[in-house]
C-alpha positions as CSV (number, residue, x, y, z in Angstrom):
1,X,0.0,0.0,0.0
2,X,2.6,2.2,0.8
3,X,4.3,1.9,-2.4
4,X,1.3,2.4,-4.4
5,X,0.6,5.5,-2.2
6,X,3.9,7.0,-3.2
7,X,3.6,6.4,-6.8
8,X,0.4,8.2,-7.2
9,X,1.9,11.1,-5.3
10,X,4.7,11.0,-6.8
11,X,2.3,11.3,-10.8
12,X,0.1,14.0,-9.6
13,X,3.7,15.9,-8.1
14,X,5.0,15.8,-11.7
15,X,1.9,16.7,-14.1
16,X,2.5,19.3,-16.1
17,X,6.6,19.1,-16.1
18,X,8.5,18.8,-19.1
19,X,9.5,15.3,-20.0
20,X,13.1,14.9,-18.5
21,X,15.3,11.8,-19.3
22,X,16.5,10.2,-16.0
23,X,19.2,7.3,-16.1
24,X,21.4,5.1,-13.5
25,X,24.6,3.4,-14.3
26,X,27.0,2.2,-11.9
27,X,31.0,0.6,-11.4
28,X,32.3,-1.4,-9.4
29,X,36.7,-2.5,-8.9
30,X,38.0,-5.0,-6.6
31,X,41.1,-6.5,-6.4
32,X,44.8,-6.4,-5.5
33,X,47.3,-3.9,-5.1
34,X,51.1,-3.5,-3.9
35,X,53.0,0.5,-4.5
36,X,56.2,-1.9,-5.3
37,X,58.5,0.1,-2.3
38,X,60.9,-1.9,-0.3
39,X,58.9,-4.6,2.0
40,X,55.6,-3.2,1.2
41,X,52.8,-5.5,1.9
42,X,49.6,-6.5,-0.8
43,X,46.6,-4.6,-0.4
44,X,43.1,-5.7,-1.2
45,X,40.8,-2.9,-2.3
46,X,37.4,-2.6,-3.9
47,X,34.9,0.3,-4.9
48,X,32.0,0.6,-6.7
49,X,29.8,4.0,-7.7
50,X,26.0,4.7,-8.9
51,X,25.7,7.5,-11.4
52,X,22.4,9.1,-11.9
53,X,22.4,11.3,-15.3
54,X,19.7,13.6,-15.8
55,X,18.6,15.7,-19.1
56,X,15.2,17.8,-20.3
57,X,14.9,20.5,-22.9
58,X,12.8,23.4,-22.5
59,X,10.3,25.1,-24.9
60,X,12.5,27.2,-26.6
61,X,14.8,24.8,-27.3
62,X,17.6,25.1,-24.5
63,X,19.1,21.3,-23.4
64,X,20.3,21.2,-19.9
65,X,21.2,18.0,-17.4
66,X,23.0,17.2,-14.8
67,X,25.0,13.8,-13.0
68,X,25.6,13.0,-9.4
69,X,27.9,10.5,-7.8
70,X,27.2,8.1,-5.1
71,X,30.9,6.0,-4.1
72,X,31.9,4.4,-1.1
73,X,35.1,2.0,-1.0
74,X,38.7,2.4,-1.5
75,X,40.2,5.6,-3.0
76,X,43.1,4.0,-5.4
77,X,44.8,5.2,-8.4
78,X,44.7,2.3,-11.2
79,X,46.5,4.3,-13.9
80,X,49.8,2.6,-14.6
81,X,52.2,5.5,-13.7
82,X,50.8,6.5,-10.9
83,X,50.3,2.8,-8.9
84,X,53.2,4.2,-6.7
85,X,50.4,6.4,-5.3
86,X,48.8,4.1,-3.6
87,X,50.6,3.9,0.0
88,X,51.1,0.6,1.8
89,X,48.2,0.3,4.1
90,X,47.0,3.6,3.7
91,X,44.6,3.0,1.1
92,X,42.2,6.2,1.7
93,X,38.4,5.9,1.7
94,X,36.4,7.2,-0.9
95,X,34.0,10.5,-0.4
96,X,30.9,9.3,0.4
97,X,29.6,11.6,-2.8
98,X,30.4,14.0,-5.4
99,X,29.4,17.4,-6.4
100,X,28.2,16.3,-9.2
101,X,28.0,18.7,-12.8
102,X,25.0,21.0,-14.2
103,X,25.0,22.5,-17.7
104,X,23.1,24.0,-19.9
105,X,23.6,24.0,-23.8
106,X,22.0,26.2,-26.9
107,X,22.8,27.9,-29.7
108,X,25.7,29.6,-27.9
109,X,27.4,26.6,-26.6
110,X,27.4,24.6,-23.4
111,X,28.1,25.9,-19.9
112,X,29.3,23.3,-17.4
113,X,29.3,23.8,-13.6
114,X,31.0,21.3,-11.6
115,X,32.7,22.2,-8.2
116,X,36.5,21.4,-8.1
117,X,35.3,18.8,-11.0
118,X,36.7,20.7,-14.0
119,X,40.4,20.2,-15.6
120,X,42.0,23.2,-16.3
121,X,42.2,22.7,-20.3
122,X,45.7,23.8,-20.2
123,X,47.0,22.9,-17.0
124,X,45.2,19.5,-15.5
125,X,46.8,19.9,-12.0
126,X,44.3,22.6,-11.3
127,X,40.6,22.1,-10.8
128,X,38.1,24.7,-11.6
129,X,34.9,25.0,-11.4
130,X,33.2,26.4,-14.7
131,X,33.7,25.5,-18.1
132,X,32.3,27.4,-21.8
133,X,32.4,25.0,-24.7
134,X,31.8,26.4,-28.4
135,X,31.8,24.3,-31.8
136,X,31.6,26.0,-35.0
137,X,32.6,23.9,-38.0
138,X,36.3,23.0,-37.8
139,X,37.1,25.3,-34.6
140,X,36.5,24.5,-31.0
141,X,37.1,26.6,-28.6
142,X,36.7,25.7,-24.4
143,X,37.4,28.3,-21.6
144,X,37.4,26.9,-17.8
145,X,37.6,29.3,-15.0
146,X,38.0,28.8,-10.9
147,X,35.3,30.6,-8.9
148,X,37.1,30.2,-5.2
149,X,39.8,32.3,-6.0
150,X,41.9,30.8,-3.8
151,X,45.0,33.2,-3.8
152,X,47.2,30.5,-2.2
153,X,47.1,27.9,-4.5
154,X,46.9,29.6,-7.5
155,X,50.2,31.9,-6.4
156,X,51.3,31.5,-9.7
157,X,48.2,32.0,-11.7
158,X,45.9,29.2,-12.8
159,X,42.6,30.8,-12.5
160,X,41.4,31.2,-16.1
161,X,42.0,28.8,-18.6
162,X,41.9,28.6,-22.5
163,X,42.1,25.9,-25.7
164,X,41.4,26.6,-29.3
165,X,41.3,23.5,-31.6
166,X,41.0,23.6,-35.0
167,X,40.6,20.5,-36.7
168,X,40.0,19.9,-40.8
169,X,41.7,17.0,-42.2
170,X,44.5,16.1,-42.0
171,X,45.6,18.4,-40.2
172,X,44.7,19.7,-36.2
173,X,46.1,22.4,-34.6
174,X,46.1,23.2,-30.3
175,X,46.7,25.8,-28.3
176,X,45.9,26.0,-25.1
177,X,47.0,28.7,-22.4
178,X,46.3,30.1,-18.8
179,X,47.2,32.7,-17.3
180,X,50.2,31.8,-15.7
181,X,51.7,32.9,-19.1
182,X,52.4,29.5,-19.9
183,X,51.6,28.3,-23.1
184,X,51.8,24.7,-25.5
185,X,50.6,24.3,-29.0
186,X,50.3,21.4,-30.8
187,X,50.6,20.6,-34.4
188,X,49.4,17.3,-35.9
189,X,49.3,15.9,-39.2
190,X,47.5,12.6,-40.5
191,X,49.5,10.8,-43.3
192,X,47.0,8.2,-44.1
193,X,44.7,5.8,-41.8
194,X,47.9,4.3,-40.1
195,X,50.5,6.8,-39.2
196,X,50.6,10.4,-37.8
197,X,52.9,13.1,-36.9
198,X,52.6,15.4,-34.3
199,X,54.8,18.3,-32.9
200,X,54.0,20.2,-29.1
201,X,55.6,22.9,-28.0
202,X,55.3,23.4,-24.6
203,X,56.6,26.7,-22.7
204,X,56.3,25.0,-19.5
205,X,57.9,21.7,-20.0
206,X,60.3,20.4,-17.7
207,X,61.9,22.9,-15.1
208,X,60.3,25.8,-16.0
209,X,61.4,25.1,-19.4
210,X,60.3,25.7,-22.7
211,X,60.1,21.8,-24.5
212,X,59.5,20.6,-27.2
213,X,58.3,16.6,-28.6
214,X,58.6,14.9,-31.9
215,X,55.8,12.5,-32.0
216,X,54.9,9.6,-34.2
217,X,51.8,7.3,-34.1
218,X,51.0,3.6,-35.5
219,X,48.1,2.1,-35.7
220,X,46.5,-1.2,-38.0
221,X,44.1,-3.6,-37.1
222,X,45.2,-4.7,-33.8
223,X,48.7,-3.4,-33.6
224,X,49.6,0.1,-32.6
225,X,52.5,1.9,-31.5
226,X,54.7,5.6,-31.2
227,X,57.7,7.1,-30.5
228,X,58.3,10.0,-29.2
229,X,61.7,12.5,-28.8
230,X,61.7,15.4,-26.6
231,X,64.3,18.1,-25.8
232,X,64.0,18.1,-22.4
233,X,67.3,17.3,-20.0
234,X,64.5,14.6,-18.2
235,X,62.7,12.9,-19.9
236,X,64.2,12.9,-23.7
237,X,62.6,9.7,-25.5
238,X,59.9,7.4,-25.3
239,X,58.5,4.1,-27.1
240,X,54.8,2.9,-26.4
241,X,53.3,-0.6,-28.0
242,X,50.0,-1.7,-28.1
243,X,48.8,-5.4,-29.4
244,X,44.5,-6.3,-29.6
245,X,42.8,-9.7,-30.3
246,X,39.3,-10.2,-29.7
247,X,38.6,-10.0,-26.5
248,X,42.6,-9.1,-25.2
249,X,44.6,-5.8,-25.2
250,X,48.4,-5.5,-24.2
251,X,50.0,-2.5,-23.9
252,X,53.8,-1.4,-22.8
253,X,55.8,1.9,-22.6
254,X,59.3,2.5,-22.1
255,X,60.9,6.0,-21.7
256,X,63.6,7.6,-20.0
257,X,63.6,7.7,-16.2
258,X,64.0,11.4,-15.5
259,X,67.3,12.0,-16.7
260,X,68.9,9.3,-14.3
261,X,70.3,7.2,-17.4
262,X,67.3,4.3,-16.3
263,X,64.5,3.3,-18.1
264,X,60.6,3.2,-17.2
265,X,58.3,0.5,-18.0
266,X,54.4,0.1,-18.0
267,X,52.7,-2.8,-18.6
268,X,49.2,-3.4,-19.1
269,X,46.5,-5.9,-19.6
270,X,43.0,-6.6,-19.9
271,X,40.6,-9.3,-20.9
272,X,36.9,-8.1,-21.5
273,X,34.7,-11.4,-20.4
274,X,31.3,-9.7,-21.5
275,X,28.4,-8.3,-20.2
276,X,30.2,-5.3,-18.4
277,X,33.2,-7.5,-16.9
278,X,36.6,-7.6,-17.6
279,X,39.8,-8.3,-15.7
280,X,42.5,-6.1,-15.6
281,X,46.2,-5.7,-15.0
282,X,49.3,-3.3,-14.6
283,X,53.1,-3.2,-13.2
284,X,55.7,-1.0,-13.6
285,X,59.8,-0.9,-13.2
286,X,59.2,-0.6,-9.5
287,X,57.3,-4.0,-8.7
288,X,54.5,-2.0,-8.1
289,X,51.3,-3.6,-9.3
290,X,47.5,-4.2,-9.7
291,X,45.7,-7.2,-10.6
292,X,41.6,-7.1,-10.3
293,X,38.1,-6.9,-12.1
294,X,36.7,-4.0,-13.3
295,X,32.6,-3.9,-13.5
296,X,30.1,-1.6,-15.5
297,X,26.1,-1.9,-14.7
């Protein structure tokens, strides 16, 4: 009775609103995990997430939606490089939720608002908290913007953001900037289906450096790979492969370690069983690794 109760209220609370588009999806990751330091011990860890994702469109033709985040579980970092991260028994918990994004969308492009939730486009180690997104034929261009202000953390600018693309076969050019008064641009071209070139320019780069990285690209069927050469006193080359069949994908990357005369190594694997499942896997030149399943309702 109850239920029926609250479904009838629930119809006569709604009439008269604009159809809206309401959806759940969800994730879940459990497995093992070691940061590969001198005697550290395995960790298990596990997570999982529901998403709801929510969009309408008003009468004069405006879109707008929004997503919220429900986790709970272990806060670990599964990307390859960064499995050093992840501390010996110290495996954080996850926030219990997430701000969540809003944005609305016309004519004059699409406004995002997501607190702490938005990359800087130029400068990812900064989050912000507005974004402006416009498309007109082969140019893009996307501004992001903080709205705390926090004078402390953005000492050296950071605040405001920019990135034009501009994209018209075969050819793409980037250029993003802040305003720090750091700046990288990005020049790529397409030879054919299989290979491309690509040259950044980055007046950041390494130490406060300007940089700059020679890049080539592979890719046919279920074999890909790139090189890439940089003129940075770090990090100067780097060599990536990448091998799919059916259901399996391999990956490894080897680059110079920072200068030090060593080399890095990623490897990665994964098996996709079906049905939202697949089992995944990742070490590095450290010992640190992952091994686990990775879910998707």
């Amino acid at each position: 009775m109850k239920n029926i109760l609250f479904a009838t209220t629930a119809l006569v609370a709604t009439a008269g609103i604009a159809a809206a588009d309401v959806s759940l999806s969800g994730a879940a990751n459990v497995g093992i995990i070691n940061d590969g330091t001198a005697g550290a011990e395995t960790d298990m860890y596990q997570n999982m997430s529901i998403t709801a994702t929510m969009s309408g469109e008003t009468d004069g033709g405006l879109t707008f939606g929004a997503t919220l985040s429900v986790r709970n579980g272990d806060d670990v970092d599964l990307d390859v490089g960064d499995l050093g991260d992840n501390t010996s028994g110290a495996i954080a918990p996850l926030s219990a939720t997430s701000f969540g994004s809003v944005f609305v969308s016309g004519d004059f492009g699409t406004i995002t608002f997501d607190r702490d939730g938005i990359d800087n486009v130029h400068n990812d180690d900064f989050s912000h908290d507005v974004s402006y997104a416009y498309s007109a034929g082969a140019l893009s261009v996307t501004v992001t913007a903080d709205i705390d202000n926090d004078g402390a953390a953005y000492a050296d600018g950071e605040e405001f953001a920019a990135k034009v693309v501009y994209s018209a076969a075969p050819v793409t050019v980037t250029v993003a900037t802040d305003d720090s008064g750091e700046a990288d641009a990005t020049l790529a071209y397409a030879l054919n289906d299989m290979i491309g070139l690509s040259v950044n320019f980055d007046t950041d780069g390494q130490g406060a450096e300007s940089e700059t990285i020679v890049k080539a690209t592979y890719a046919n069927g279920g074999i890909s790979a790139h090189l890439a050469l940089a003129d940075d006193d770090d990090d100067q080359w780097e060599i990536g492969l990448g091998y799919t069949a059916g259901a399996l994908t391999l990956g490894a990357v080897f680059a110079e370690n920072d200068g030090a005369g060593d080399t890095e190594m990623d490897i990665t694997a994964s098996y996709d069983l079906g049905g939202g499942m697949a089992i995944k896997a990742a070490t590095n030149e450290s010992g640190a690794y992952f091994v686990g399943t990775a879910l998707a309702f």
